[in-house]
Structures are given as C-alpha cells and as structure tokens.
TIMARLO-543139 format. One record per residue (C-alpha): residue in one letter; z, y, x. Coordinates in pm, whole numbers, padded with zeros to 5 digits, always signed. Example, Ala and Ser with C-alpha at 12.3 -4.5 7.8 and 13.67 -1.06 7.14 Angstrom:
a+00780-00450+01230s+00714-00106+01367
//
This chain:
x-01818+02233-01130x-01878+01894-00915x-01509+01688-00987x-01609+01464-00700x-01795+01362-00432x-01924+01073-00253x-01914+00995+00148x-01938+00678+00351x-01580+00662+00303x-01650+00622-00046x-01570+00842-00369x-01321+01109-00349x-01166+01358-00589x-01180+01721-00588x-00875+01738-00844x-00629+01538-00971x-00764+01296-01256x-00398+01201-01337x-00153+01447-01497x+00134+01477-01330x+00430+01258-01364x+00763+01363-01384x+01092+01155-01381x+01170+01426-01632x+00871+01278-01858x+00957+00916-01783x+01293+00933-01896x+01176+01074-02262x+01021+00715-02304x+01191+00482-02516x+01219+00183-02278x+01179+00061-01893x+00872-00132-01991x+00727+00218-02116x+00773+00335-01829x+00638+00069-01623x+00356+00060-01833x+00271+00434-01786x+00255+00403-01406x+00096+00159-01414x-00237+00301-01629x-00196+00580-01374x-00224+00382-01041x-00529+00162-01228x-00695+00484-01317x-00766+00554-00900x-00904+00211-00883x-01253+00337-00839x-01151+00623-00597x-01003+00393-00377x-01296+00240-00196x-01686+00209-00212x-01665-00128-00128x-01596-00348-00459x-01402-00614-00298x-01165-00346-00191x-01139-00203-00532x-01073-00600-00662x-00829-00624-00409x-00624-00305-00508x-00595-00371-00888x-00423-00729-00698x-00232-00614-00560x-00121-00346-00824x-00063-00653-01076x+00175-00850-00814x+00344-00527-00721x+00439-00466-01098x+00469-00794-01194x+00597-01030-00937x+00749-00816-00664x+01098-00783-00640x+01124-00435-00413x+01544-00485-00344x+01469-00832-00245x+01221-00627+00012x+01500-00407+00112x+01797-00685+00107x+01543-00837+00427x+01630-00586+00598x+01964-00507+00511x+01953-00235+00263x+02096-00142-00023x+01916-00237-00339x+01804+00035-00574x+01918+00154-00893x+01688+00211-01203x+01674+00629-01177x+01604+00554-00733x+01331+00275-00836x+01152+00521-01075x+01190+00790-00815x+01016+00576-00575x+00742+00465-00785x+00642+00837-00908x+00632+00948-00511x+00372+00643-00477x+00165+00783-00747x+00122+01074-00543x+00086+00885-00223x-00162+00716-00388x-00370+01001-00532x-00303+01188-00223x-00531+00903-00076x-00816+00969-00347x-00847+01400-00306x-01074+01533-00070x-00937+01695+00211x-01078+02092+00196x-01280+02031+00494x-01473+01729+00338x-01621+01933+00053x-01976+01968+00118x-02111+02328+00198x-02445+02193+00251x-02703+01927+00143x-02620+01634+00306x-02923+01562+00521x-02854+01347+00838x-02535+01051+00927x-02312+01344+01085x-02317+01528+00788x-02086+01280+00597x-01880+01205+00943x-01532+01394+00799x-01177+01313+00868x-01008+01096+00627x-00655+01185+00453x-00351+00982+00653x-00266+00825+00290x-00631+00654+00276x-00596+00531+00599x-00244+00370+00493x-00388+00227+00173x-00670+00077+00347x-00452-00093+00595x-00203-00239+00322x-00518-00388+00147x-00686-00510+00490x-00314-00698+00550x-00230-00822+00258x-00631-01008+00266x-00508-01117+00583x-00185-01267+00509x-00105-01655+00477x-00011-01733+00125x+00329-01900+00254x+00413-01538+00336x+00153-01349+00103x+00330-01569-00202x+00706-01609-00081x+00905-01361-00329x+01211-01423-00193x+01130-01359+00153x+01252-01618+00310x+00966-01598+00595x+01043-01250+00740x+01396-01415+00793x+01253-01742+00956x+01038-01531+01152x+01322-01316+01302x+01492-01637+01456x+01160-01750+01579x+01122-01401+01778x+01443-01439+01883x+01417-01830+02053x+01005-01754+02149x+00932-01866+02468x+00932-01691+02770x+00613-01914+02932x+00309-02090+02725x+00240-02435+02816x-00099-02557+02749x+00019-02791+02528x+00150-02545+02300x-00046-02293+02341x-00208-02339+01925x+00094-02380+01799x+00268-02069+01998x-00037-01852+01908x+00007-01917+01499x+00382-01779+01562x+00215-01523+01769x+00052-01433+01416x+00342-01492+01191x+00531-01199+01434x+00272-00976+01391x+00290-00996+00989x+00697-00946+01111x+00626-00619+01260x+00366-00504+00977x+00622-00597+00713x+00899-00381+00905x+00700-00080+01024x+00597-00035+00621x+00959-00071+00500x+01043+00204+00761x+00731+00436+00593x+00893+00365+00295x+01221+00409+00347x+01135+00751+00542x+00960+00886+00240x+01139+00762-00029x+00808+00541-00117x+00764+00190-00277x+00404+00057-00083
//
C-alpha cells in the first residue's frame, strides 16, 4: 500500500506517521522536560513532509528549536493582554499543534492519485488550509527583521502599537523611506495579531 505521495506541493502523507498523542499519555511521563522532549521528536518527525523545497524544511526545524527553546508563549499572550497559561493549558495547546501540524502533512482524499500522473494538471490539487498556514508562518518569520524576529520579550509589537497610533495622516517626500520601513514594521503588527487570534480561536500554540 503506497504511505505517500509526491506533488508539486511536495510530499504528503496518506496516514499518520505519528501515533497519537494524548494529554492522557503526557501526563504518565515523569517530568515537563519529558514531555517537551516527546513533542518535540514528533513535530521533527514531519520535517520532511513539510515542503519539497529544502530551505523550507531548514527553516521549519528553526523555527521548531526557537519555539521550544527560546519562546516564551505567555509573554506572546501578555502583548496582547491575555492571561498567561498554566502547565495542563500549555500542554493542551501544544498537542492540538501536533495535529495542526500533521493535519498540514495528510493528503486531502481528493489528492490521492487515481491515475498515472501524465501531464502539469494532473498534480494541480487543492492544498489542506493547515499547509497553507504553515507555509505562511515560515515565509514570515524569513521575512522578519531580527530586532523583531529576535526580541523575546516583545517589546516591538508594543512600540509598534504607539507608532500606528501617532502615524501620519500625509507622507512628505522627505519622509517618505523612513514612513515606508514603519509601513513594514505595521504589517509584521497585523501578522503577529491575526496569528494570536488563530491561536487563541483554536486553542493552538503557532
């Protein structure tokens, strides 16, 4: 039986190659660094399934090490004024990512191949919603200035909030470089937000 297959959208699943995780099964560990350590062999593990494109791949198992090693998530949801989680609501979180994350890496039914693939349409399927979100998160954070891309604390999306709110209503020429780099600072603002809100709205830790 074929356990995968391969389109221009790169190598996808046909089944789960990760058995399931259960908060159930985490908490029969005998520590939180266990536990960390278990997720995190199971998000490495869909490395390959991520993307075709190797710098993509690189760029995932990056961003997997800062999550679990450097990122504070409550700092994340103190900048914008939420509660911070407890241990049993970070775990929680992290196990619906898993899923999120293999979700990405399955096949949708329609993309299994009936036929031999002969011609450019024949590989031209729709791609899961999760994919589409993973790609986007990697595409950003490449894209991201390391003042922001390496502030922990978040001081930036703070900074950036009281630039939005004093912008100005007219560009001079003179200004115009140095309005259009706040231009881009806003827009890693609103990226930063609209992902907290997917989070937040599925109980999710991206």
């Amino acid at each position: 039986m074929i356990d995968h297959i391969f389109n221009r959208n790169g190598l996808f699943v046909l089944k789960a190659i990760n058995k399931p995780v259960t908060y159930q099964y985490l908490q029969q560990l005998p520590s939180d660094k266990s536990k960390y350590l278990c997720l995190y062999k199971r998000f490495y593990r869909l490395r390959n399934y991520i993307s075709n494109d190797t710098r993509e791949i690189n760029r995932y198992v990056d961003t997997l090490r800062w999550k679990f090693t450097r990122e504070d998530f409550n700092k994340r949801l103190a900048m914008i004024d939420q509660s911070p989680l407890n241990n049993d609501d970070m775990f929680e979180r992290f196990i619906n990512t898993l899923s999120f994350v293999n979700n990405a890496t399955v096949a949708l039914p329609e993309n299994i191949p009936e036929k031999p693939i002969n011609f450019i349409q024949d590989v031209k399927k729709p791609q899961r919603m999760e994919r589409s979100i993973i790609k986007t998160i990697l595409d950003m954070q490449l894209s991201k200035p390391d003042d922001i891309k390496y502030d922990t604390s978040y001081k930036w999306f703070k900074e950036t909030e009281e630039l939005y709110e004093n912008f100005p209503e007219e560009i001079s020429k003179k200004n115009f470089k140095s309005t259009l780099s706040k231009i881009g600072i806003i827009g890693f603002h609103n990226y930063e937000l609209n992902l907290m809100m997917l989070n937040n709205s599925y109980n999710l830790m991206l």
